[in-house]
N, C-alpha and C positions, 0 to 999 in steps of 0.2 A: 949212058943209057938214053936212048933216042923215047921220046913219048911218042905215044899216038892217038889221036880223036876217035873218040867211038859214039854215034849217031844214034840216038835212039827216040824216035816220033810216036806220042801219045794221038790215039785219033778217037777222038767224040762219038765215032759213029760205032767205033767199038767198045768205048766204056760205058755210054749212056742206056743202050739197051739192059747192061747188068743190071744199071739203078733203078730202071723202070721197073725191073724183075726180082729186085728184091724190096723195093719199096712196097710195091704192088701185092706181093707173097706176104709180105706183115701184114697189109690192110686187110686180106682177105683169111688169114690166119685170125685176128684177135674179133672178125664181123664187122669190123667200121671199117668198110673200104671207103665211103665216101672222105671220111676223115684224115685218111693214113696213107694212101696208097698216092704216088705220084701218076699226074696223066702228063699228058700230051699240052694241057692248059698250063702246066705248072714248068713250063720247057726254062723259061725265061730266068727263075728263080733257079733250079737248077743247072741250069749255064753259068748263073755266077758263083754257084759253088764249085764248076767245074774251073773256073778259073781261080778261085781261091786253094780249090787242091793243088791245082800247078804251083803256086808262090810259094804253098807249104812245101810240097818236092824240092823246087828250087833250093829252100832253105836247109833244105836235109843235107841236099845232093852239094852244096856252094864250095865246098872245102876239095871236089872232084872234075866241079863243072858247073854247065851254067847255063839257061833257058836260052837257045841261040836263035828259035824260030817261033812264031805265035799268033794264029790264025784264028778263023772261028770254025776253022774244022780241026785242027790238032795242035798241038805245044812240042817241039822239040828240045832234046836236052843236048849237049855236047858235052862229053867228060874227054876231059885230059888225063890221061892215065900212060901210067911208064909202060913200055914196052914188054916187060913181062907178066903184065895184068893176063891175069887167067881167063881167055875171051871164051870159053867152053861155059863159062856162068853168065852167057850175055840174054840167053833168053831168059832162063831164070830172074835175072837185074830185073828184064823188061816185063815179065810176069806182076814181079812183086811192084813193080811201079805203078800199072795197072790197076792191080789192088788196091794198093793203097789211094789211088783215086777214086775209085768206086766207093771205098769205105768211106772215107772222108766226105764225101759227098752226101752219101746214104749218113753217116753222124750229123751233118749241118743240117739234112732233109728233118730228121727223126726230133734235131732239136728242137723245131718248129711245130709238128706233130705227132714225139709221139717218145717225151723226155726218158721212160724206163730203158728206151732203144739203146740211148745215149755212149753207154758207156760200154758196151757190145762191140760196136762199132771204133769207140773211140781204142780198145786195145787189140782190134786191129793193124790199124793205124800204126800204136806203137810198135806192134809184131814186125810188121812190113817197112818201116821206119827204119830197124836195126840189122831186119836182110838186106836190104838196101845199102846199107852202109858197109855190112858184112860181103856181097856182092861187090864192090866196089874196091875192096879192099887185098882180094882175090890176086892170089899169086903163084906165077908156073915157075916151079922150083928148075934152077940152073941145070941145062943138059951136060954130063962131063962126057970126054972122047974118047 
């Protein structure tokens, strides 16, 4: 059974608008937005949770693949998967990867301001953790003739 690389590029400019969006929706949901809500000032601190979600992915994904590119505008992953990996779940994978960045993020953001979040977030994370792994896992059953 021959493998094959399947490429899948995380980009900042698409996850980080989420976090602004739902960090921002907590602050202005509980009245302390000044508090709670990520801006534009708080870029910095969130970039490095945006890189600590990648390491976490990495470590999900290690047994699949492996961080092969890593920018300050995206993170790419490369899995090595067998030739009959069900590539019909590849946006899906790439969905749930997404996710689980956003969350992760928005859980490290919330730790710092706004700890009831915490655990919201954090089983997400687990959710998107185990499709991830479930996605990855994905198999196109044998064609017979």
């Amino acid at each position: 059974i021959c493998d094959m690389d399947i490429k899948i590029t995380l980009y900042k400019a698409d996850i980080m608008p989420e976090v602004y969006k739902i960090t921002g929706y907590t602050g202005a949901k509980s009245k302390d937005v000044e508090q709670i809500s990520s801006s534009e000032d708080d870029e910095n601190i969130l970039n490095s949770y945006f890189g600590e979600a990648v390491s976490s992915v990495a470590d999900i994904v290690s047994r699949y693949g492996y961080l092969s590119e890593e920018t300050n505008e995206f993170s790419a992953f490369c899995f090595v998967l067998p030739s009959s990996w069900k590539q019909t779940v590849k946006m899906a994978l790439e969905k749930s990867l997404k996710q689980y960045v956003s969350n992760y993020i928005c859980m490290q953001w919330f730790n710092l301001t706004s700890k009831e979040e915490v655990t919201y977030y954090g089983t997400i994370c687990d959710e998107q953790a185990i499709a991830i792994k479930k996605y990855l896992l994905e198999r196109e059953r044998p064609k017979r003739n």
